[in-house]
Each structure stands twice: as C-alpha cells, then as structure tokens.
C-alpha positions in Angstrom: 127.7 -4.2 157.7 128.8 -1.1 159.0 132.1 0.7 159.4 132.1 1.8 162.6 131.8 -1.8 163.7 134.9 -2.7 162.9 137.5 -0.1 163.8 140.9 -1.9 162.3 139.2 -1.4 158.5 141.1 1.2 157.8 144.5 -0.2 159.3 143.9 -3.5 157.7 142.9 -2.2 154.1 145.9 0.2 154.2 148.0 -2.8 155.5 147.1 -4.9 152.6 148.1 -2.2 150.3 151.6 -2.1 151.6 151.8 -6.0 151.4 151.4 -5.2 147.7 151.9 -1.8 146.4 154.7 -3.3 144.2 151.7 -4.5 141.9 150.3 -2.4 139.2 146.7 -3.2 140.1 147.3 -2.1 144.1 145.8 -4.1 146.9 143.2 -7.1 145.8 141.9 -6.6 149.2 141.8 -2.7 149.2 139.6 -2.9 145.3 137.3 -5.4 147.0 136.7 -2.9 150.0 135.2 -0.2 147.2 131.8 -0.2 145.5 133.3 -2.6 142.9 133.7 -5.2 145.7 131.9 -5.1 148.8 131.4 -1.5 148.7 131.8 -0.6 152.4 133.3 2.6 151.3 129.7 4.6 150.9 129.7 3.8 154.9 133.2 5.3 155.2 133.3 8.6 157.6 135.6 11.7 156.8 138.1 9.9 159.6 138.8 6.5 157.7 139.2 8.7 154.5 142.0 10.5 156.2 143.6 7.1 157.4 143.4 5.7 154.4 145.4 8.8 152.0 148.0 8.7 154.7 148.6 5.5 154.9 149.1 4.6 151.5 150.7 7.9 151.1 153.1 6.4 153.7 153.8 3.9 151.5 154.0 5.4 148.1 151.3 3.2 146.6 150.1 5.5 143.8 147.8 3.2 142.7 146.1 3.0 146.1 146.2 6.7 145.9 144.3 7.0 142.9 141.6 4.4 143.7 140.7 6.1 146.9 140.1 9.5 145.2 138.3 8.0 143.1 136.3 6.1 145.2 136.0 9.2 147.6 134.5 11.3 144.6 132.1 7.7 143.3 130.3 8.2 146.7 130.4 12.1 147.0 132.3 11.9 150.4 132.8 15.6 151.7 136.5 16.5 150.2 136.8 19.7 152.3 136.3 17.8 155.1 139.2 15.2 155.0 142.2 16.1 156.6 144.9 18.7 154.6 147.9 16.5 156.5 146.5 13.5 154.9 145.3 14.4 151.5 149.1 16.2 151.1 151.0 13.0 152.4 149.0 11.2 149.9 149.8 13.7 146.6 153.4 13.8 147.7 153.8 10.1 147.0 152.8 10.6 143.3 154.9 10.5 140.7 153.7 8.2 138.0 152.8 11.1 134.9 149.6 9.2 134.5 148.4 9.4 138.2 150.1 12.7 138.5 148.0 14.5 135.2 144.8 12.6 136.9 145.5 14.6 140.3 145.9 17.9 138.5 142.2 17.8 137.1 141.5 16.2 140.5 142.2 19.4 143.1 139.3 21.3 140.7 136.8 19.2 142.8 138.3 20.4 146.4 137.2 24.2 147.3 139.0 27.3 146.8 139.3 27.7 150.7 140.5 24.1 151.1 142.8 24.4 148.0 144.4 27.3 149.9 145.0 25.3 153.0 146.9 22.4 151.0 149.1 24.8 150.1 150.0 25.8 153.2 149.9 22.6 154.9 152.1 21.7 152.3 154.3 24.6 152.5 154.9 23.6 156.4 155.4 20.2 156.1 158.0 20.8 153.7 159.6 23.6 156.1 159.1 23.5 159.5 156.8 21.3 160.1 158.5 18.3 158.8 159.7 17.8 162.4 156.4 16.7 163.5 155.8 13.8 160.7 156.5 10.3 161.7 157.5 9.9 158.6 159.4 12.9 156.7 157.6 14.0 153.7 160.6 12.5 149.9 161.1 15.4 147.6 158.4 15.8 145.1 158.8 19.3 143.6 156.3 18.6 140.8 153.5 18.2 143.2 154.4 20.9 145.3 154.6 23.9 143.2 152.0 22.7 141.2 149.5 22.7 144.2 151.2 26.4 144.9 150.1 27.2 141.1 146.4 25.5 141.5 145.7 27.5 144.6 146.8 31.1 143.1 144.9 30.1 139.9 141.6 29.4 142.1 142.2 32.9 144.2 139.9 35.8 142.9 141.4 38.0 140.0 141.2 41.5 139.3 138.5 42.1 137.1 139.5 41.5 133.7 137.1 39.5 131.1 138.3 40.7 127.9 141.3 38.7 128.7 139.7 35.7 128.3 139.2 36.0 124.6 142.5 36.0 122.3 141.5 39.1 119.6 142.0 41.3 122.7 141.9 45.0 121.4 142.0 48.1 123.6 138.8 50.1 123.7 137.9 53.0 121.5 135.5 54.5 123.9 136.3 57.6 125.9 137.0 56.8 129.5 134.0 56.9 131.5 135.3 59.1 134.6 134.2 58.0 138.0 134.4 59.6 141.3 135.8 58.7 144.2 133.4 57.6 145.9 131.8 55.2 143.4 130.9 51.8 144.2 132.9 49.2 141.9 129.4 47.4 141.0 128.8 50.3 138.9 132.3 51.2 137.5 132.4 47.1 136.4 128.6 47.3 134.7 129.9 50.8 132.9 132.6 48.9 131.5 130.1 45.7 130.5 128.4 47.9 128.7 130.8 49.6 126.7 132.9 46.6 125.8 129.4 44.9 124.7 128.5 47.7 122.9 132.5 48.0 121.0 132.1 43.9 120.5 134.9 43.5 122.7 132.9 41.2 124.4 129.6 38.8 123.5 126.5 39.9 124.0 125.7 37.0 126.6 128.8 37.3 128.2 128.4 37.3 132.4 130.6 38.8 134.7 131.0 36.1 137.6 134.2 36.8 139.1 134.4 38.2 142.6 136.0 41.5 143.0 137.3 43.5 145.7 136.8 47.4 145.9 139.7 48.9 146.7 138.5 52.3 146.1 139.3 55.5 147.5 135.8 54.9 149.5 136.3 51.7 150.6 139.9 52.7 152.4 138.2 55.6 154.0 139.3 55.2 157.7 135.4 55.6 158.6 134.1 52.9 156.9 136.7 50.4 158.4 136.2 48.5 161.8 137.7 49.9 165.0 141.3 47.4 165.0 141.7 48.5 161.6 141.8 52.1 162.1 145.5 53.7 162.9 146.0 55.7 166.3 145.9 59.1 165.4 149.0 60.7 167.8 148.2 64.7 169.5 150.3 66.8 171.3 148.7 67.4 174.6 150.6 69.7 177.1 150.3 68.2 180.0 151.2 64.4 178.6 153.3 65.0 175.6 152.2 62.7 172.9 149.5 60.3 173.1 147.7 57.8 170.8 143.7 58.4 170.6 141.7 56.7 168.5 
C-alpha cells in the first residue's frame, strides 16, 4: 500500500500523536505506522518526513520526535533533504535530557552544509522570522546554542593535527622558510614530515582536514575573479577621478 495513495497519512499519524503525547510510549497509531508496525514509512517521501517533525514538534511530543528520527535514519531517508523549518520546530520541542543527549549524537548524521543551515534557520525563527510561524517557536536555549556549537564544530579548521593528541610539545626543528608564493599543499606535507620525523605525530597519521590558502599568492588581485577585484581610482585630466578596473 503506498503513501502517496492516501494523502491525510501524515495529518492523521501526526493527529494521533497529539491525541496522546501525554503517554510515555507516544502515539500507538504513529509506532504501528513504522517498520515495527505496518512499515509504511520506507514508502515515506522527503515531504511527509517534513510534515511529520513539524507536527509533532507543534505539539511537543518528544517521544514522537525521537521515533521519527529514528525511523527516518532505519530506512536511510535523505536527511539533507527534509525541510530545515521542520527538522528545527521539531528539536525545539525537546527537552527531556534523555531525548535531548540522543539528538546531540543525532545532527552527526546531517551534513556539514545542512548543519550550517539549521543554524541559521534557527537563528531566524528565533529573531525575525518568528513572525511568520503559525505557531511561535517556546524558549529552548539548550537546543539552540548547542545546534550554534555543532555547526562551528563541523566548519573546517585551521590546520592543526598535533592538537589532537594531549603530550602536545612544540617542535625542535628549525622553521622550514617558505616563500610567498608557495602553495599550502606543500607548506602542510613539510610540516607532516617533520612532526613524523620529531614523533610529534604517528607514523600513520593522515591529514584529512580541508584547508584554505590564504597565502600571499592566493590574495593576489590576479588570481581572483573580476567582482572580487577592487576599482583601482586614476586621475585623468579631463574627468577628474574615475574607477577602472
């Protein structure tokens, strides 16, 4: 039987959730939906996902909550996908420390970019953009800043691997001078090498972390694109200043 048969799913699993989100177990009729029951949900599209986390985010049943993101991630439904609005309605109704520490190791699964976008759908609907819910988002400062901390910890860092070990000891080895115009890909294996070669770092140790070159070569104004570069002014005598490019 599929979904897209029967278009009130969504409203009436949701629905029997509010009739009894006071229960510890959550809806009867929203378990049965899921693989456990009649499992409808591997048929679910990204739209009835989103319907579902706002819904029950509506109506602050945390157990709900946690069954549908659970259920989402039991039939690998496409978590970038769902809808930011809904999946931040949904982790502003949590509370419970339980359900709470569960959604913590939960945002890991989402994607850095769509990590970043929580946060600042979250940031809006908490500012400005609480104008346009239906509902207005309750107070949940837990949530919030830690989905503000989550999304800074997923950004890329500066490259710095020795931090990740706690005997941390500054190098002995002279400074490997570099000049301007070196590429950070080499700068970074330099620095590889001479920290394996110290035992500042382990032999198998791999450098995946993304870094941007902020050189002195990667700034020059001839490498960047056209918007990027800044008008340079000259005096001309007939026109006075102008902007060329």
């Amino acid at each position: 039987m599929g979904t897209r048969s029967h278009p009130s799913l969504s409203s009436r699993l949701s629905s029997s959730a509010a009739a009894s989100r006071t229960t510890r177990d959550g809806s009867p009729f929203l378990k049965s939906a899921l693989k456990g029951g009649w499992n409808l949900s591997p048929m679910f599209d990204t739209p009835q996902w989103s319907y579902l986390l706002k819904s029950v985010g509506r109506q602050g049943d945390e157990q709900g909550i946690k069954m549908i993101l659970e259920e989402m991630l039991d039939v690998q439904a496409d978590l970038d996908r769902v809808e930011a609005r809904s999946i931040v309605i949904a982790l502003n109704a949590v509370k419970d420390k339980e359900i709470y520490n569960f959604v913590k190791k939960y945002l890991f699964h989402f994607g850095e970019r769509k990590v970043k976008f929580l946060r600042i759908t979250y940031s809006n609907l908490r500012g400005h953009g609480a104008e346009k819910l239906r509902v207005p988002l309750k107070e949940n400062d837990a949530m919030y800043y830690h989905v503000c901390w989550h999304a800074a910890i997923r950004l890329p860092r500066q490259f710095s691997p020795r931090q990740l070990y706690f005997d941390y000891k500054p190098s002995t080895l002279g400074v490997s001078s570099h000049g301007a115009n070196a590429k950070i890909d080499d700068i970074v294996k330099d620095k590889i090498e001479k920290w394996k070669a110290e035992g500042l770092l382990p032999e198998d140790y791999v450098h995946e972390d993304r870094v941007y070159d902020h050189s002195a070569a990667f700034k020059n104004v001839a490498r960047q694109e056209m918007w990027k570069k800044v008008p340079r002014i000259v005096k001309n005598k007939n026109l006075g200043y102008t902007g060329e490019l």
